[in-house]
DRENPA-3360 file (N, C-alpha, C; in nm, 2 decimals, always signed):
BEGIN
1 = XXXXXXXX = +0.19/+1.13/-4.19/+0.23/+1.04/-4.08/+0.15/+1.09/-3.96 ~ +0.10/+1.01/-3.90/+0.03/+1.04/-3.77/+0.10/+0.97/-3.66 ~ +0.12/+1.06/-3.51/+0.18/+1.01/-3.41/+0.06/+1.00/-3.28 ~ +0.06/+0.86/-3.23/+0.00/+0.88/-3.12/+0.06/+0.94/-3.00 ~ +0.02/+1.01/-2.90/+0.10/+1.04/-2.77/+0.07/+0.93/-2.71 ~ +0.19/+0.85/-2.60/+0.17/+0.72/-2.49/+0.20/+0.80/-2.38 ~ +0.10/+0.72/-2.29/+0.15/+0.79/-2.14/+0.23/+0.72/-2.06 ~ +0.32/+0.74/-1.97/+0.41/+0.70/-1.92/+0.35/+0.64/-1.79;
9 = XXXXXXXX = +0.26/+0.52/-1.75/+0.22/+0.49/-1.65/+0.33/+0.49/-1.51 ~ +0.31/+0.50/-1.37/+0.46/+0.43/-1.28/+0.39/+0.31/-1.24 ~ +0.47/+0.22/-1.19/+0.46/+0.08/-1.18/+0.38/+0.06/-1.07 ~ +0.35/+0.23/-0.99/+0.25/+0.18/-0.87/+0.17/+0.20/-0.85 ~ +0.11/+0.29/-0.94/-0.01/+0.33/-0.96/-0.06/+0.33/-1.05 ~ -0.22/+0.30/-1.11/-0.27/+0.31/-1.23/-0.36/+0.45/-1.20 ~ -0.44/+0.47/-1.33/-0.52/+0.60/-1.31/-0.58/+0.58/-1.22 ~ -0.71/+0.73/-1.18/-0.77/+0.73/-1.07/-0.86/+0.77/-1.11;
17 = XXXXXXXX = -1.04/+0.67/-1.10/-1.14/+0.75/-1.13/-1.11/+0.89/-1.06 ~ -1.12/+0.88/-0.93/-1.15/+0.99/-0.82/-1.09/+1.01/-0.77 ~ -1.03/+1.09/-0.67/-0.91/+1.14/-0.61/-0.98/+1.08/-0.42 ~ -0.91/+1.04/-0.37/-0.92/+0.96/-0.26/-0.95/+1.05/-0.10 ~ -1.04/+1.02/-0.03/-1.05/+1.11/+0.07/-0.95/+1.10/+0.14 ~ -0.90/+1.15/+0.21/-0.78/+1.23/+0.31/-0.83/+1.19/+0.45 ~ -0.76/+1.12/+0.54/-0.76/+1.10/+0.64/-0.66/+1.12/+0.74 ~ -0.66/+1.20/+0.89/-0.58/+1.20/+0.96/-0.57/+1.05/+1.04;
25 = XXXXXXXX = -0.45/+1.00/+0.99/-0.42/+0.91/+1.07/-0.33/+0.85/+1.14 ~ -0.26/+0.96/+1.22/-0.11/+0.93/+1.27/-0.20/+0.86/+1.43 ~ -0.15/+0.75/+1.47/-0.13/+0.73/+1.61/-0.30/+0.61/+1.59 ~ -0.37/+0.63/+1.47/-0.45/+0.50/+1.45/-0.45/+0.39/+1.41 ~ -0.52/+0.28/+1.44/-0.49/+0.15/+1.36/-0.58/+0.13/+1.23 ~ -0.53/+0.09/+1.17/-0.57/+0.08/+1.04/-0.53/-0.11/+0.98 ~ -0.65/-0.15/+0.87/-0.61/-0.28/+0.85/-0.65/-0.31/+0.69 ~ -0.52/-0.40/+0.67/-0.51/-0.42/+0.49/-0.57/-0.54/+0.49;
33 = XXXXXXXX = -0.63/-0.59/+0.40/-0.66/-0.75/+0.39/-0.57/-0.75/+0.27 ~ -0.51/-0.88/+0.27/-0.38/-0.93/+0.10/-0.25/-0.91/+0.12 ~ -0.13/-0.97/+0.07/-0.03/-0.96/+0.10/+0.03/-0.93/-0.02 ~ -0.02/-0.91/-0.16/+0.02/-0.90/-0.29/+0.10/-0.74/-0.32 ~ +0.13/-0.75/-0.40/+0.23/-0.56/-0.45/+0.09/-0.47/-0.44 ~ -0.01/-0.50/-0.46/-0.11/-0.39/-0.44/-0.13/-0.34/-0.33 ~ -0.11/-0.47/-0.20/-0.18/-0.41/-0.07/-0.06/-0.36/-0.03 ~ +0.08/-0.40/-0.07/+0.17/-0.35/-0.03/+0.19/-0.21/-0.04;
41 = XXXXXXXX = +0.14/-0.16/-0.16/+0.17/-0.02/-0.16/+0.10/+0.05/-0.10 ~ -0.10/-0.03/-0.07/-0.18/+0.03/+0.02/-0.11/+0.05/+0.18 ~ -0.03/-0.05/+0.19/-0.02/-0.05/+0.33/+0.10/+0.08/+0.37 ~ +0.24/+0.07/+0.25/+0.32/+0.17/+0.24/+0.22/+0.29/+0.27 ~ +0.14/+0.35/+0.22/+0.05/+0.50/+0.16/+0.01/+0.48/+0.35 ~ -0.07/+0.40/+0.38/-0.11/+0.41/+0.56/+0.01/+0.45/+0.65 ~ +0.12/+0.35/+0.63/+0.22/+0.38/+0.74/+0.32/+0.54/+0.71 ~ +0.30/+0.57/+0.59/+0.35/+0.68/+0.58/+0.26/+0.78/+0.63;
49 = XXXXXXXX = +0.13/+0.79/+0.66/+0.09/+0.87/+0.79/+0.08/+0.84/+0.89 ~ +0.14/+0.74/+0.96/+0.17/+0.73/+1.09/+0.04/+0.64/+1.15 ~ +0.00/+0.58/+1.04/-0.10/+0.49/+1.14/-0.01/+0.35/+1.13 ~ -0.09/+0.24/+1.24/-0.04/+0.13/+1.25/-0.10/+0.08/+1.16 ~ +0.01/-0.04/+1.07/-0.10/-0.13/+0.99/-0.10/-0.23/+1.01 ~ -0.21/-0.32/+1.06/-0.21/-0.44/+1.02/-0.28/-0.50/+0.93 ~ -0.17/-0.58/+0.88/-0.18/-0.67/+0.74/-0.26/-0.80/+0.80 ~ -0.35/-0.83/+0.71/-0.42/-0.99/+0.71/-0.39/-1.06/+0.52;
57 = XXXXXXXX = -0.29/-1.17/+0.54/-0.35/-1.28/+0.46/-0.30/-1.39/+0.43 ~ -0.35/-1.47/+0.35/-0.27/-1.63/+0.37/-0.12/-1.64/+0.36 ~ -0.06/-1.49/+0.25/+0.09/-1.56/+0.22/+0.12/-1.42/+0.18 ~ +0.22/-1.38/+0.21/+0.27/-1.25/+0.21/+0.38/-1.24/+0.09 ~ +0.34/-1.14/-0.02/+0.46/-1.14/-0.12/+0.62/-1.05/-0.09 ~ +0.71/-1.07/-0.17/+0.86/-1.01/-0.10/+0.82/-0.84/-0.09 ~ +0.75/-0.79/-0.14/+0.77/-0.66/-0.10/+0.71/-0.63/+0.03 ~ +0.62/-0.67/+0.07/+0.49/-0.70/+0.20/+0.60/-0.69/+0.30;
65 = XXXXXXXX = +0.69/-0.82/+0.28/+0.77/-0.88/+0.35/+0.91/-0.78/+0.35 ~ +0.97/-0.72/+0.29/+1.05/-0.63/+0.34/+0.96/-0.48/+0.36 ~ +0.88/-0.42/+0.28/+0.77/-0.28/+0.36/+0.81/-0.32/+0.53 ~ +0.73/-0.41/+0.57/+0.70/-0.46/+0.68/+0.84/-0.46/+0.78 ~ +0.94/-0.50/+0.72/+1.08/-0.50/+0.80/+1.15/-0.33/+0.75 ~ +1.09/-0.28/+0.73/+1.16/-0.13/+0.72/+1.05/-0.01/+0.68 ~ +0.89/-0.02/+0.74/+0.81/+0.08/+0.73/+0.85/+0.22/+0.71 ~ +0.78/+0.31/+0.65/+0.80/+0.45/+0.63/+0.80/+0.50/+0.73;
73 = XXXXXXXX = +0.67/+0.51/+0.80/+0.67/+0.57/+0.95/+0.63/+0.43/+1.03 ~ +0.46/+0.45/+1.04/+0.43/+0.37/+1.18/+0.45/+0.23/+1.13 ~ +0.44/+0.16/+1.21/+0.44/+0.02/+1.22/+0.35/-0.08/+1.14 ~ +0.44/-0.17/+1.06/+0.35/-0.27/+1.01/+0.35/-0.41/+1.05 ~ +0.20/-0.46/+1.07/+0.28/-0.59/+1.12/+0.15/-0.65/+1.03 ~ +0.23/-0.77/+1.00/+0.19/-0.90/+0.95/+0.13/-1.07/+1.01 ~ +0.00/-1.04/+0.99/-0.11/-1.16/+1.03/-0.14/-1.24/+0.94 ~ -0.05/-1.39/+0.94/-0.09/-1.48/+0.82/-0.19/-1.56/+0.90;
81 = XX = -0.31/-1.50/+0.78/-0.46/-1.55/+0.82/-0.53/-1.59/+0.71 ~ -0.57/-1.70/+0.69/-0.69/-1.73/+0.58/-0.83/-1.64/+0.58;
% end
């Protein structure tokens, strides 16, 4: 009998070719384009170092839309823009 091992993905991240450069960015502005669960958790990972985010896009999904009404740290705000 042979057993494969499965790995246990989380729902918010997938693998990582590369490990992501590091930026100080408490008290900067910073900007997401998309309102979907992806940019959402991009935008979460910014406001939890203290930058401001602003969000750009045509239609903002429910997580976007509450992130945004209860950010980690800095401020999110939302621009519905084509």
């Amino acid at each position: 009998m042979s057993r494969i091992p499965t790995e246990t993905l989380s729902a918010r991240i997938g693998v990582l070719a590369r490990l992501p450069v590091f930026f100080a960015l408490e008290n900067k502005r910073v900007l997401v384009a998309g309102g979907t669960q992806a940019a959402a958790w991009k935008a979460e990972l910014l406001s939890a170092t203290g930058a401001g985010v602003e969000v750009f896009a045509a239609s903002f999904g429910e997580e976007m839309l509450a992130l945004a009404e209860s950010p980690p740290r800095g401020p999110i705000a939302l621009h519905e823009r084509t």
